[in-house]
N, C-alpha and C positions, 0 to 999 in steps of 0.2 A: 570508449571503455578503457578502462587501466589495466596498465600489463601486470603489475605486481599479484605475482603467485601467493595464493593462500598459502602458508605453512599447517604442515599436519604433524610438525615436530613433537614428538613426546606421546601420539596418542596409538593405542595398539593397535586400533580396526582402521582398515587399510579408508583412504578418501572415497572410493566409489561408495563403498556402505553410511561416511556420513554423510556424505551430498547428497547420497537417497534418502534416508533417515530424514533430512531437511529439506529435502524438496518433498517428499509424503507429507511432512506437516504442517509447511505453510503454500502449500497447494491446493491442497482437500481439507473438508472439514473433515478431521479427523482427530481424536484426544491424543495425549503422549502414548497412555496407557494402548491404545488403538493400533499407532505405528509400530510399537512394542510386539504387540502380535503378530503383525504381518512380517514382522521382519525375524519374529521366529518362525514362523510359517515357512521359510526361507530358508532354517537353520541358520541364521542369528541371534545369538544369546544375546541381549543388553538389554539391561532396565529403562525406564520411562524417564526417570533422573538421570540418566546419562544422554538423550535424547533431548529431555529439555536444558541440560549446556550445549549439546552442541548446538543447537538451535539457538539459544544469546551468544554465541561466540562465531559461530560461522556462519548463522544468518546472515548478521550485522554487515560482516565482512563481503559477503558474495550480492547482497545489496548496492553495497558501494560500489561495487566493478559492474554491478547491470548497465547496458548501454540503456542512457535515458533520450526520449522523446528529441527529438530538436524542437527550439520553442519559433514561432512564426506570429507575426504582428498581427493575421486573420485568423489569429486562434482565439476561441469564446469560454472563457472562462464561467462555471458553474458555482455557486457557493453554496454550501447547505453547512448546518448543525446541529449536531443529534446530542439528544442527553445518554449518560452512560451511567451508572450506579458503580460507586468503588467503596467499599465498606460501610452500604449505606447512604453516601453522600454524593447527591449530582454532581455530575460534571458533562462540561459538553465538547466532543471532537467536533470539530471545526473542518470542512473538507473543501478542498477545491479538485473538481475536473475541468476536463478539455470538452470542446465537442463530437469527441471522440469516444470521450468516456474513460480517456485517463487518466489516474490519478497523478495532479501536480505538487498536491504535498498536503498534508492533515496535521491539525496539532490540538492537543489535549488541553485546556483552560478550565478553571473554576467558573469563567464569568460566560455570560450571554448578555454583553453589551458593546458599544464601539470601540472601546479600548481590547477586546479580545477581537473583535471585527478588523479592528486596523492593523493588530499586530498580523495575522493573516496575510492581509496584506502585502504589508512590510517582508515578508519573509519572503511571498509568492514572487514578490518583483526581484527581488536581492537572487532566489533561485532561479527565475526564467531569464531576467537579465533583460527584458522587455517588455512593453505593457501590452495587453491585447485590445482585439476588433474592440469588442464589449464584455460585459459581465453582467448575470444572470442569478440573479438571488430570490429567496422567498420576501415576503412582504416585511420582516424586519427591518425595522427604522436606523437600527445599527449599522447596516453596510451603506447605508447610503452617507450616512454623514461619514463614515470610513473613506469611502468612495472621493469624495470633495476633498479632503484631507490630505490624503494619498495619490492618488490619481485624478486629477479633478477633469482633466483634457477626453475619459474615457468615457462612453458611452454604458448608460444602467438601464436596465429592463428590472424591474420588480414586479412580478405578478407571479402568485401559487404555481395557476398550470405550466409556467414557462420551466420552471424547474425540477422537474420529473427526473433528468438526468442525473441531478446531482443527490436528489433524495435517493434513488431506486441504488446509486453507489454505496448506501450506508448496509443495503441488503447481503452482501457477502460477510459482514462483516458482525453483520447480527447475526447469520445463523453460527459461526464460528464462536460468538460469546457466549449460547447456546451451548454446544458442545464444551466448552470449559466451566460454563460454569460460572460465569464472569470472571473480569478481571480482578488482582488483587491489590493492584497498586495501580498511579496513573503512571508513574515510570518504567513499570512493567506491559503499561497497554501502547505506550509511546514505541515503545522500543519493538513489539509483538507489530502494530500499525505500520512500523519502516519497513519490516522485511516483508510481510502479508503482501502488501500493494505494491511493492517492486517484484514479488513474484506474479502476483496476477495483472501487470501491467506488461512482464514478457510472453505470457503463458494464452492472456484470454484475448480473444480478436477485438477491434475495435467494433464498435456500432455501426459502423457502416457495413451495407448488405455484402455480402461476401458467396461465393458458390462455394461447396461443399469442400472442390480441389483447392481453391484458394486457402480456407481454414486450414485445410490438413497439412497444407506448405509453409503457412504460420507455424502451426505448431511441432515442425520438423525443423524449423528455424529456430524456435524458440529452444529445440531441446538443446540445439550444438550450440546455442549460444551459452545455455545453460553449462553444460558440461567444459566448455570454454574459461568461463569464471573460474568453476568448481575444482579445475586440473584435472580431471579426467575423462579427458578425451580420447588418450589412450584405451 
């Protein structure tokens, strides 16, 4: 994780208020309008456009200092892609998990062919820095010549039921477009997708079975990790 402190130079309300503001909103499905009440609930005055910059501005930023995953060569990589509407017009996010149910990275494309399959790819290994066990796609004929291309030494499974993991990950994400309303841009839904899943990749347990005490210690981890990034730990 990177040491370099957020700056909060210039803005009136103190960091605990925007790191809440921005952890309510890419945590919970909840609208700007939504956080906006609760945090006057609070006695905090601020509008929902002030909520959605601090949100593109110190999302971005406290993304980038989340400690990520360490990646491991018997890690199984998941691929799904879901159509998204943006003014109208299809487009499809592109996702890859872990078998953990991690998100290793997602990206926005017009196409649903192997050139948006390999560039995938191409990113996933440039980010992990290593290739895994295997990989685990729906029956699209794309990843696999991706696959030969890119990776060809790796190990493919294509069959519908094998990838439930990777599908059932689009789920958070749907009900969230849901509650806005959709997206209005793809570089708006690019940019909304980076901070989403790097919060729900410190926040939600892995898939594996877990006891009650175990989750709770997660997510008392997750918060000081949180408030670590965000500077206030104080």
């Amino acid at each position: 994780m990177s040491s370099t402190r957020i700056s909060y130079k210039n803005h009136r309300f103190p960091p605990q208020i925007i790191a809440h503001a921005v952890w309510l909103y890419f945590r919970f499905p909840l609208s700007l309008r939504l956080v906006e009440e609760m945090l006057l609930e609070r006695g905090i005055v601020v509008s929902y456009e002030t909520i959605r910059r601090w949100g593109r501005k110190f999302g971005a930023a406290y993304a980038k200092q989340l400690r990520r995953k360490k990646p491991s060569r018997k890690d199984i990589w998941h691929l799904d892609e879901a159509v998204i509407s943006i003014g109208g017009r299809k487009h499809w996010l592109w996702r890859a998990v872990d078998q953990d149910g991690y998100v290793l990275d997602e990206i926005v494309q017009g196409r649903r062919d192997t050139k948006a399959a390999k560039r995938l790819l191409v990113r996933l290994l440039k980010r992990q820095g290593l290739t895994p066990k295997r990989i685990v796609t729906d029956k699209l004929r794309s990843y696999g010549a991706a696959r030969r291309n890119v990776m060809p030494g790796v190990e493919h499974r294509s069959h519908k039921g094998l990838n439930n993991r990777a599908e059932n990950s689009h789920l958070p994400l749907r009900k969230r477009e849901r509650v806005m309303q959709g997206f209005r841009s793809v570089g708006g839904l690019q940019r909304f997708i980076a901070v989403f899943s790097a919060v729900r990749n410190l926040f939600v347990p892995s898939h594996q079975k877990r006891s009650a005490l175990a989750t709770h210690i997660h997510r008392i981890r997750a918060v000081a990790q949180w408030k670590a990034v965000t500077g206030v730990t104080a």
